[in-house]
Wavefront OBJ file of the C-alpha trace (Angstrom):
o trace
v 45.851 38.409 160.911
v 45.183 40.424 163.738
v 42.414 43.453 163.658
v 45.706 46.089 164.329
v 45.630 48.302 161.290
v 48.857 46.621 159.914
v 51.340 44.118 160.911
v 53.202 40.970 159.429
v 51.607 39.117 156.521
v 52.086 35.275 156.492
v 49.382 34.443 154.422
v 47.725 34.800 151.474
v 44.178 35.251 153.257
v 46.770 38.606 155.364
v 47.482 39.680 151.851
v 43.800 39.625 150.978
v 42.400 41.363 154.109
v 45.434 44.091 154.122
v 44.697 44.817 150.257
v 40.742 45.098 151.058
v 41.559 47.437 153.896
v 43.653 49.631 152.016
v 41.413 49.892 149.537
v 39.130 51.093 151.981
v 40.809 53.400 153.449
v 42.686 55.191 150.551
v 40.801 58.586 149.564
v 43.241 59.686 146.928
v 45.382 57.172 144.853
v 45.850 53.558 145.080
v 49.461 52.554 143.425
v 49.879 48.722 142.595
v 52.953 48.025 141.738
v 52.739 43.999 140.862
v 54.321 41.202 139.184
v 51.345 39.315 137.347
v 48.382 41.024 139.322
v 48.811 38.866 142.125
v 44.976 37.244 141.166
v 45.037 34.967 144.601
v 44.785 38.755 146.244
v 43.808 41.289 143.931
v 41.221 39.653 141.627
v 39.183 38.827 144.934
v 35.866 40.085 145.039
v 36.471 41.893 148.321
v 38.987 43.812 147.222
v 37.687 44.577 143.810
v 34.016 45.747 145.493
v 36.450 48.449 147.812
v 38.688 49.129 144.328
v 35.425 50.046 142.497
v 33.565 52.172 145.317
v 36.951 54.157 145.370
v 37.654 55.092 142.028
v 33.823 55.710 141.664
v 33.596 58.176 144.406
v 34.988 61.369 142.898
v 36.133 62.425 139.675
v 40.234 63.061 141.507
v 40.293 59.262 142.580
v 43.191 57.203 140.616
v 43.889 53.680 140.977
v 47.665 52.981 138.900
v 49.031 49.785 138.419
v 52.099 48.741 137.470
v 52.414 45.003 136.021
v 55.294 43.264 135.290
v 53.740 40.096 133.240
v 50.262 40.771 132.157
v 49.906 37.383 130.352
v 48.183 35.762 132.839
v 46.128 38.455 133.587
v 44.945 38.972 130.047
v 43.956 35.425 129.212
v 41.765 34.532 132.961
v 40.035 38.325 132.363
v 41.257 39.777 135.867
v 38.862 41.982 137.709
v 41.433 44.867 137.541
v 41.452 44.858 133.814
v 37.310 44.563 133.378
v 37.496 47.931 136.417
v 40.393 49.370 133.929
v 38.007 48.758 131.334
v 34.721 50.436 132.595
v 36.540 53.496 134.569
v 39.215 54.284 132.249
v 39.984 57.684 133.346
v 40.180 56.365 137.196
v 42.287 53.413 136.543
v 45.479 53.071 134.525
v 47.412 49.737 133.560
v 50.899 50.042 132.972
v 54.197 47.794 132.158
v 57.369 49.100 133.299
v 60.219 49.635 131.474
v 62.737 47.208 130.980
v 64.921 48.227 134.299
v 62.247 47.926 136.204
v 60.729 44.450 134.951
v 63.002 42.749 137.182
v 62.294 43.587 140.634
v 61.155 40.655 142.723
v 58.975 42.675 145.134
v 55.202 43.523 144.954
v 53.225 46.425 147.008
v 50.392 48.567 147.203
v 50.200 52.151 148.454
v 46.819 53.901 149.593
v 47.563 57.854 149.249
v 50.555 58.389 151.264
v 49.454 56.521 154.258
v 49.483 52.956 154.206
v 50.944 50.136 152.635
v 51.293 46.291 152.053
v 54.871 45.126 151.041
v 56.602 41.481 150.319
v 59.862 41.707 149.391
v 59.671 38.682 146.755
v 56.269 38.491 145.238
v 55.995 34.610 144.969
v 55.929 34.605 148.833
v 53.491 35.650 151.336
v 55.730 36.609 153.788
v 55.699 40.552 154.436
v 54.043 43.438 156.158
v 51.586 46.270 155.993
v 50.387 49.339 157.758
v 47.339 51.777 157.429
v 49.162 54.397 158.200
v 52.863 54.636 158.425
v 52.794 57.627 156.328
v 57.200 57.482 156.222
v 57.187 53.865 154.993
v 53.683 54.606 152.217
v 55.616 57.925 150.978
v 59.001 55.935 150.225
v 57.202 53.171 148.567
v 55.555 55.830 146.728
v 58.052 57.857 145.513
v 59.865 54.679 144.116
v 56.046 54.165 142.084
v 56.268 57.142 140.851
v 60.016 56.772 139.682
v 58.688 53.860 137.695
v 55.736 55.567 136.759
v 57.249 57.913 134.803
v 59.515 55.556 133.070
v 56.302 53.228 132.035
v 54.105 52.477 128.884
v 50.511 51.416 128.679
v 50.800 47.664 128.746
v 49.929 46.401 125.222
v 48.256 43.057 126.104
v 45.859 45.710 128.048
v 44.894 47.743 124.815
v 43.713 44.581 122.735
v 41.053 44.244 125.348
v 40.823 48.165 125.192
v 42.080 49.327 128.114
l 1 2 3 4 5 6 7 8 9 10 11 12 13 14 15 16 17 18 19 20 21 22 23 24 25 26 27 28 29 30 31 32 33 34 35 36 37 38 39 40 41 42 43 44 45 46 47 48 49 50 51 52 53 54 55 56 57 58 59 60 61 62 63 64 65 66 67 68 69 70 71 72 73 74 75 76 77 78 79 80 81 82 83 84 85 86 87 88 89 90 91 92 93 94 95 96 97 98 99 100 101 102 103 104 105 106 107 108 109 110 111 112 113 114 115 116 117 118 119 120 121 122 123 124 125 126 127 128 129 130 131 132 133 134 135 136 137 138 139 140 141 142 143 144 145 146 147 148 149 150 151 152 153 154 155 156 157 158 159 160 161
């Protein structure tokens, strides 16, 4: 990947630099909207370090994930789920509802500004942006769609999240 803030992803190491630098930048809300919490790019040290100093640095920051299969999550102890864990009120773990279990994509939004999107989840083909504000807004407005239609994902509250 190049250093322009955004571009094509074609592999997992793009994915894992574009997630860290999103979670860098964001200042407001990080939206996650995932299949099984993508652990090859999201339970990565990097990007759990930037996750963590985010939701940390004010009492307004939110971090909301949306996970379509928390199975695998739940039994390897993801580093989302141990963050969702200690800063409950910043981070929130959620399974969608039954219409919107089947979508094949995966993305993450930082505030209304940037994103990282691949349009089937089990590839690494895709693209991201730190700021493309039309494109992060879109992608965030379909969140919150889903958002509001979610539950708290039960495997999560066993571990008490």
């Amino acid at each position: 990947m190049n250093d322009q803030p955004g571009g094509p992803l074609e592999t997992r190491d793009d994915s894992r630099q574009a997630a860290r630098h999103l979670a860098e930048l964001v200042r407001r809300e990080l939206r996650i909207f995932t299949r099984d919490m993508d652990p090859a790019v999201l339970d990565q040290v990097e990007f759990l370090e930037a996750a963590r100093q985010f939701a940390i640095r004010s009492q307004h920051t939110r971090i909301r994930v949306l996970v379509q299969d928390a199975t695998r999550a739940v039994k390897e102890g993801h580093g989302l789920t141990r963050l969702a864990a200690r800063l409950s009120s910043h981070v929130s773990l959620h399974r969608p509802h039954d219409d919107d279990v089947s979508h094949a994509d995966t993305f993450i939004v930082a505030d209304d500004q940037g994103y990282l999107y691949r349009p089937l989840a089990d590839r690494l083909e895709g693209r991201w942006h730190a700021y493309d504000p039309a494109e992060a807004r879109r992608l965030a407005r379909r969140f919150d769609e889903m958002w509001e239609r979610s539950k708290p994902e039960p495997e999560f509250r066993r571990l008490g999240v």
